[in-house]
N, C-alpha and C positions, 0 to 999 in steps of 0.2 A: 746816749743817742737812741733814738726811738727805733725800735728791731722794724718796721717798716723799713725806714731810710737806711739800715744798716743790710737790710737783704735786698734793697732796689742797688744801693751799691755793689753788693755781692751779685750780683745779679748780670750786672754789667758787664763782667771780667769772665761771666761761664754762659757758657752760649745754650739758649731758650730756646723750647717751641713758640710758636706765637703763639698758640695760646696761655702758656704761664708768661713768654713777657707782657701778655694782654693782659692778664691777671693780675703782678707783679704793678703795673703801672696803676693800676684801680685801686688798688691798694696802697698804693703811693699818694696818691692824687686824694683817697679818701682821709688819709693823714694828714695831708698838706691843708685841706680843707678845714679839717678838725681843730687841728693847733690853732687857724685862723680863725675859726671863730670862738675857741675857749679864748682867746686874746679878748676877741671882741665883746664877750659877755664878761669878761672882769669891769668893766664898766659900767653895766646893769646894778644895780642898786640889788638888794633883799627882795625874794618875791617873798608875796602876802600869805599864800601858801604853808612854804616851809619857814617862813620867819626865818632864812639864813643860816649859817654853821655850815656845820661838815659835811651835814646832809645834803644841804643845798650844790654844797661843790659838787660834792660826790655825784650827784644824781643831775648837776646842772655837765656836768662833764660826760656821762653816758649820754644825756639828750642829744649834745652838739655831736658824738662819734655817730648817733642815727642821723641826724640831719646829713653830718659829711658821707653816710654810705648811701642815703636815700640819692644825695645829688649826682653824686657820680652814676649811680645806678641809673640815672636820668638823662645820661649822655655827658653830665658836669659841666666844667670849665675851659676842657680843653687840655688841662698838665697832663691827663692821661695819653693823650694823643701824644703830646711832643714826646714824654718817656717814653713810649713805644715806639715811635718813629725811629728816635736815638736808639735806643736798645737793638733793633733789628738792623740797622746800617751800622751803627758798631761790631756787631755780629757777624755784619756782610765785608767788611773789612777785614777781619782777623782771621778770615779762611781763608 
């Protein structure tokens, strides 16, 4: 399990300031992001570039974690919002 999703889990059950659940879900969100779109460039053929291999992963892999932290940082898609929402009324319930 990716230590993101394993500390937005852990996260849930111990009660946050807003700002680390704010944190906490950008974090999340930029994960979530990530994973979808290393999905979506396994699709992508070989750039011309690095001609493919390890490298390519490797470094095609860090690009997409800058894209998924640029977007969130951009306001994203909105999963940070709901994690957070969630997070702070589960919060408001357990007191």
């Amino acid at each position: 399990m990716d230590p993101v999703f394993a500390n937005t889990a852990a996260a849930l059950k111990t009660p946050q300031s807003p700002d680390q659940a704010r944190q906490i879900a950008e974090e999340f969100e930029a994960s979530f992001l990530s994973v979808m779109m290393n999905t979506m460039m396994e699709g992508v053929g070989n750039d011309p570039l690095t001609g493919g291999g390890y490298a390519q992963d490797t470094y095609r892999s860090m690009l997409t974690e800058e894209y998924a932290k640029a977007i969130t940082d951009a306001g994203g898609i909105g999963v940070a919002d709901q994690i957070y929402r969630e997070m702070i009324k589960l919060q408001e319930t357990t007191q």
